[in-house]
N, C-alpha and C positions, 0 to 999 in steps of 0.2 A: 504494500500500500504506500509505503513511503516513499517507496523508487517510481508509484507512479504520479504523485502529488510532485515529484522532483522533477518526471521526467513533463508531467503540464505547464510547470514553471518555466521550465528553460525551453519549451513551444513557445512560449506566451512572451517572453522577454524576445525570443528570436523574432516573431510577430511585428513587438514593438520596435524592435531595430529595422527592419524590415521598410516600416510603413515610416518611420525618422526620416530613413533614407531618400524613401520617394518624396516626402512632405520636402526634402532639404532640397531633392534635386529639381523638382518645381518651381521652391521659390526661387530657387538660383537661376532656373532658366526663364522665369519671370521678370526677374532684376537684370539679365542680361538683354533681355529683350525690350526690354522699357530704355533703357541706355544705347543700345542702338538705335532704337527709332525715333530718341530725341538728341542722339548725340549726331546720328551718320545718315545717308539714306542711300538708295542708289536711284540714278536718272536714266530714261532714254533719251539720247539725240534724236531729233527727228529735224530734219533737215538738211542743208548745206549752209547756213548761216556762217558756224564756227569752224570751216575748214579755209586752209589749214590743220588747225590746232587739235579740231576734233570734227570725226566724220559720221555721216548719216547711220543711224542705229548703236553706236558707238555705248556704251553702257559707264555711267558715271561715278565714282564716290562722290559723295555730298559733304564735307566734313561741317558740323553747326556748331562747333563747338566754337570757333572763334566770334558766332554772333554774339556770347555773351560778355565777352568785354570789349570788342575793337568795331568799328566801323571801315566799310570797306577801302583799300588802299587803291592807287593808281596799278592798273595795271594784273588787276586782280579779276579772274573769271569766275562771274555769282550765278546762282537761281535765283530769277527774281519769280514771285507770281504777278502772274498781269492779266488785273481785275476785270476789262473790257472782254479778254478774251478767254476767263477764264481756266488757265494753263499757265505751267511753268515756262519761261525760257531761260536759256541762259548765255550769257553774253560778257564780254570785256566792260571795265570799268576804266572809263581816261579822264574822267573831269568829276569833281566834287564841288558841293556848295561852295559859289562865290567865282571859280571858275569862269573862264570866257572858251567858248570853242566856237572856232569855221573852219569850214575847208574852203580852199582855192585850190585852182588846177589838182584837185584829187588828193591834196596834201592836207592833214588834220594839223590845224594848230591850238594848242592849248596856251592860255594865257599868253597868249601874240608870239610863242615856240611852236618850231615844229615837232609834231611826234614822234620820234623816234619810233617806226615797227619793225621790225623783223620777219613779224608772224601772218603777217596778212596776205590775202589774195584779192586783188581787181584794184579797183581805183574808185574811190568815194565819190560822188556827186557832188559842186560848188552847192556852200548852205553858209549861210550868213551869220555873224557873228552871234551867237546867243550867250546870257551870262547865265549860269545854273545856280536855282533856287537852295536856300541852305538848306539842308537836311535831305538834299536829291544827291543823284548821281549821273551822268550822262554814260549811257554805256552802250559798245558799240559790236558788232559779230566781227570777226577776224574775216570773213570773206565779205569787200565791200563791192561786187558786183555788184551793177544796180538790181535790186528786183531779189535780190538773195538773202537780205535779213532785212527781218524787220525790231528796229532800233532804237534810240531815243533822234538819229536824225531824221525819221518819219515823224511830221505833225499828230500821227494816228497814237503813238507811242510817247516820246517827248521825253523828257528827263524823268527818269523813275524816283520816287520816293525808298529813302534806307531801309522803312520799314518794309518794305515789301521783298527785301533779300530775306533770303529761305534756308540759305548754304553757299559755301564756296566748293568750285568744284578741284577737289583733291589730286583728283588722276583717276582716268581709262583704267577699265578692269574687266572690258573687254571691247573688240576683239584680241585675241593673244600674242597677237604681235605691237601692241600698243600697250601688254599690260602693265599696271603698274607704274608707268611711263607718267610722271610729274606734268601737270600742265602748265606753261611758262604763256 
């Protein structure tokens, strides 16, 4: 009788360890997953906008960890959501509140310099000096063919608001020949 009062107990504690285990690996995989979907995301490209840089179906890390203490830098490619249309895009940042930008003969100039790119494809359309609102951003797709991004140089678009950045895009994570690969 006592070996089987011994041998119920040590069921019953195995039980209990048993079901610890599961309760522990739940919440842990609960807490992993609350932290990724507020820390990180992943995007589809859809488009030619950002080629160069990044191309049609291309799949994104989101990093959002830096929306909680910085605002976006010169030069930096966001998700923005855009409210008209409903959807994310994502795009280059070259002008912040206060800022002046135009282009002439296809060349961006910010604050009456030229831009330095490297990363771009086509040539920008003449647009006239605009200065950008504080707490905006002016941000542009790396392919400036006409007709291939839609931008803050479209009226339809215009300087985006900070708060409407969602993520910064980290780096390509697929396809596998770009994985991994930092976006500059």
């Amino acid at each position: 009788m006592t070996e089987q009062v011994l041998e119920t107990n040590a069921q019953a504690a195995a039980k209990r360890k048993e079901r610890g285990s599961f309760i522990r690996f739940v919440i842990v995989l609960a807490l992993a997953w609350i932290l990724i979907h507020n820390l990180f995301g992943l995007t589809r490209v859809s488009g030619h906008s950002m080629t160069p840089t990044l191309q049609d179906r291309d799949i994104v890390l989101i990093n959002k960890i830096p929306l909680l203490h910085r605002t976006p830098k010169y030069g930096d490619v966001i998700i923005i959501h855009e409210h008209e249309l409903g959807y994310h895009i994502i795009k280059r940042v070259i002008a912040r509140g206060g800022d002046r930008v135009a282009i002439q003969d296809g060349i961006i100039y910010v604050n009456r310099e030229p831009l330095a790119e490297l990363y771009t494809l086509g040539e920008s359309m003449d647009m006239p000096e605009v200065v950008i609102p504080s707490g905006e951003l002016f941000v542009v797709g790396d392919n400036r063919t006409a007709g291939e991004s839609l931008d803050s140089r479209d009226p339809l678009l215009g300087s985006v608001s900070v708060k409407d950045v969602k993520g910064y895009a980290a780096f390509s994570v697929w396809p596998w020949h770009s994985l991994m690969k930092p976006l500059q």
